[in-house]
C-alpha positions in Angstrom: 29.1 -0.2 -64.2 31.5 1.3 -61.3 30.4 1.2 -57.7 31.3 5.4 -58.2 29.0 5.7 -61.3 26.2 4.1 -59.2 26.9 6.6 -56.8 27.2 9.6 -59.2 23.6 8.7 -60.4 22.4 8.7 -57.2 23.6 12.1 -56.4 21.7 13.2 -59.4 19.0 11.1 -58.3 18.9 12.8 -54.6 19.3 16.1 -55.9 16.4 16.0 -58.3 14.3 15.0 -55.6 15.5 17.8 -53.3 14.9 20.4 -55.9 11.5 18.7 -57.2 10.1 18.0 -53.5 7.1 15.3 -53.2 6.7 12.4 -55.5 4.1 14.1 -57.3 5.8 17.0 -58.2 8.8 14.9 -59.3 6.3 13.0 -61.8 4.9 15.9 -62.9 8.4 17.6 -63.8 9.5 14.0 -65.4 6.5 13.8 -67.6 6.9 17.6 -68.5 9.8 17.1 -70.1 8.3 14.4 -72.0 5.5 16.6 -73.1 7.8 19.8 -73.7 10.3 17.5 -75.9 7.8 16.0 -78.4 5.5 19.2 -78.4 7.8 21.8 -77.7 7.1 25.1 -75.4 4.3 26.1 -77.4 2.6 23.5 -77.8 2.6 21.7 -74.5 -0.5 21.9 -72.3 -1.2 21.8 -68.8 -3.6 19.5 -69.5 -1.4 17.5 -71.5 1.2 17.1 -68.9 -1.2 16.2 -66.2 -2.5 13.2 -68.5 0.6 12.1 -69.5 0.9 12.4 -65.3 -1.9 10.4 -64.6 -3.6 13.4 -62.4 -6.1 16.0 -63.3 -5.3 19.4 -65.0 -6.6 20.8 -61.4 -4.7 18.8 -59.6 -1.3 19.7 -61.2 -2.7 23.4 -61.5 -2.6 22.7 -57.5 1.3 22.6 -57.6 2.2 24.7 -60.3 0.2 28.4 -61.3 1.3 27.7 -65.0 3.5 26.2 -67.5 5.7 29.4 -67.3 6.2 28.5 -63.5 6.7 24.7 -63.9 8.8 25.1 -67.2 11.1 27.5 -65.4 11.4 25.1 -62.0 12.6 21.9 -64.3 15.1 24.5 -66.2 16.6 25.8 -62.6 17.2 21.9 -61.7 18.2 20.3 -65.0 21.0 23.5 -65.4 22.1 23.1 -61.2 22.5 19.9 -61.9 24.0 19.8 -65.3 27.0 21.5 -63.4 26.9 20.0 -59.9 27.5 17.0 -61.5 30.9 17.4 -62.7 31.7 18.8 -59.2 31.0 15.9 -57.9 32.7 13.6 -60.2 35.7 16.1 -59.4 35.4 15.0 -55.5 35.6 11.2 -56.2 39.5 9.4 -55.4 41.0 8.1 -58.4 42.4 9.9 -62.0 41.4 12.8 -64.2 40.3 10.4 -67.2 39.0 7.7 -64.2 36.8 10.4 -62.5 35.6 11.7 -66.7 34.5 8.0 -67.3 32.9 7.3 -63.8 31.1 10.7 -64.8 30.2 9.4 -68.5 29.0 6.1 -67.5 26.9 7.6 -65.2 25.4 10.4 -67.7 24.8 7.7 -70.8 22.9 4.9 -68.1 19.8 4.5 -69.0 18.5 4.3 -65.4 19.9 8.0 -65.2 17.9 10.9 -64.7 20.8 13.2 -66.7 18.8 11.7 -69.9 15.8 14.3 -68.8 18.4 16.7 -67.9 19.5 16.4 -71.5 16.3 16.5 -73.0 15.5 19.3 -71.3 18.4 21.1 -72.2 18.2 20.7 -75.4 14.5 21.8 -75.6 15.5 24.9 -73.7 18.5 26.3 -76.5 15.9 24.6 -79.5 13.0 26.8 -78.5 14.6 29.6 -76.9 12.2 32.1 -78.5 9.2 30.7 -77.3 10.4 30.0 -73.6 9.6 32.2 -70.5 12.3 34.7 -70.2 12.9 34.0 -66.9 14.0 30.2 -68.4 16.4 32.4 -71.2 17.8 34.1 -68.5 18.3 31.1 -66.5 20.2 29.6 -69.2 22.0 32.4 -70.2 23.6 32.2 -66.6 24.4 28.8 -66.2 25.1 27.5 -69.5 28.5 27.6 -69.2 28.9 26.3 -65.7 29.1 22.4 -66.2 32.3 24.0 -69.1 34.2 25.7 -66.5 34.1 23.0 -63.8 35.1 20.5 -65.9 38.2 22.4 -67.4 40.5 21.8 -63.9 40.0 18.0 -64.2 41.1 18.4 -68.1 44.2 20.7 -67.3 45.2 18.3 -64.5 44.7 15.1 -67.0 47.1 17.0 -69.6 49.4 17.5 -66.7 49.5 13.9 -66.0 49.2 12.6 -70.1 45.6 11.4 -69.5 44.1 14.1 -71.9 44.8 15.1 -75.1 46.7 18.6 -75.7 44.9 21.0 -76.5 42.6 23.9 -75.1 40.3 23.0 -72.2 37.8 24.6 -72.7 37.0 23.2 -76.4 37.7 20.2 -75.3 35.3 20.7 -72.7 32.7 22.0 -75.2 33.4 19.0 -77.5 32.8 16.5 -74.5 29.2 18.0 -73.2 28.9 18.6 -77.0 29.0 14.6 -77.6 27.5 13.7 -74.5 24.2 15.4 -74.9 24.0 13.5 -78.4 24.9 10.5 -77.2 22.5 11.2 -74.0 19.8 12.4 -76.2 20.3 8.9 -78.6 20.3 6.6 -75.4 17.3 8.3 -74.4 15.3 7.4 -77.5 16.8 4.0 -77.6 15.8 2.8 -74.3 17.6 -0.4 -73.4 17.5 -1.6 -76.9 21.2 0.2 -77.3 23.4 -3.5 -78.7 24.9 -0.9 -80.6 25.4 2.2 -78.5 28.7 3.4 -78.3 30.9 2.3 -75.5 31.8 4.6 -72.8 35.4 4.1 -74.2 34.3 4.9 -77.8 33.2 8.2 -76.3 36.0 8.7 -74.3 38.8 8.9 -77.3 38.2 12.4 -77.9 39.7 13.3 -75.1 42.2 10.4 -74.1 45.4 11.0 -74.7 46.9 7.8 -77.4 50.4 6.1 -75.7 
């Protein structure tokens, strides 16, 4: 892996913790998302979450009022971040396609913390009808931002024959459309992934063939 995919997971890494706080609250959001994905909204418990945790249902009640209150605190971080992320790729020094793969290596590691993010997400447009609406609304809002920051970095690839022609914003689409999968696969698959696609493999959807 790049040294600048190391240090796009630990920007993720840093700004989950910022928007978390504590260690505790960080492994109760972590293990949420756990609960949340194999039981859905509905039926995830507190009590649940704070065994998967390892602490007492009081003790997590102690950080969090309710499920409504945590679930909508990991959807504000996992959508911030969904975005941030491609700003940040955007910032490092080197091409359009180099920043895109330093950005996909560093969403499809299994040592990164987008796999929650893509969990998460996934949980959040899978069970919109049973989430707090405060969580909809959320989602409503940002789900579109991590699109429209990647589209400059796809227009200035076509410029320089990186990217494939086309319209940046499906392609954009496509890409988070594929990574999520892929994200959501690697997840599941731990390190057992002999067979995962290749960063390049993902990648020729939007590479341009010379």
């Amino acid at each position: 892996m790049s040294e600048e995919s190391k240090l796009l997971m630990q920007q993720f890494m840093e700004a989950f913790q910022n928007g978390a706080g504590d260690v505790n609250r960080r492994n109760i959001m972590l293990h949420a998302v756990d609960v949340f994905s194999k039981k859905g909204y509905s039926g995830a418990k507190i009590k649940d979450i704070a065994s998967s945790a390892g602490f007492s249902q009081g003790y997590v009640y102690s950080y969090y009022k309710s499920k409504d209150e945590l679930f909508v605190k990991i959807a504000e971080i996992a959508l911030d971040g969904a975005a941030q992320s491609v700003i940040w790729a955007s910032r490092l020094q080197g091409s359009p396609l180099e920043r895109i793969t330093w950005l996909t290596e560093a969403y499809l590691s299994t040592d990164s913390v987008a796999l929650q993010h893509w969990r998460f997400n996934l949980l959040l447009s899978a069970a919109a009808d049973g989430v707090p609406e405060e969580a909809k609304l959320l989602a409503q809002q940002k789900k579109s931002d991590p699109i429209a920051n990647l589209v400059p970095l796809l227009q200035e690839g076509q410029t320089l024959g990186e990217i494939v022609e086309g319209n940046p914003v499906s392609l954009a689409i496509a890409y988070f459309s594929l990574i999520q999968g892929l994200g959501l696969t690697r997840s599941a698959m731990g390190s057992d992934g002999g067979l995962f696609p290749s960063v390049e493999m993902a990648l020729r959807l939007l590479k341009r063939q010379t």
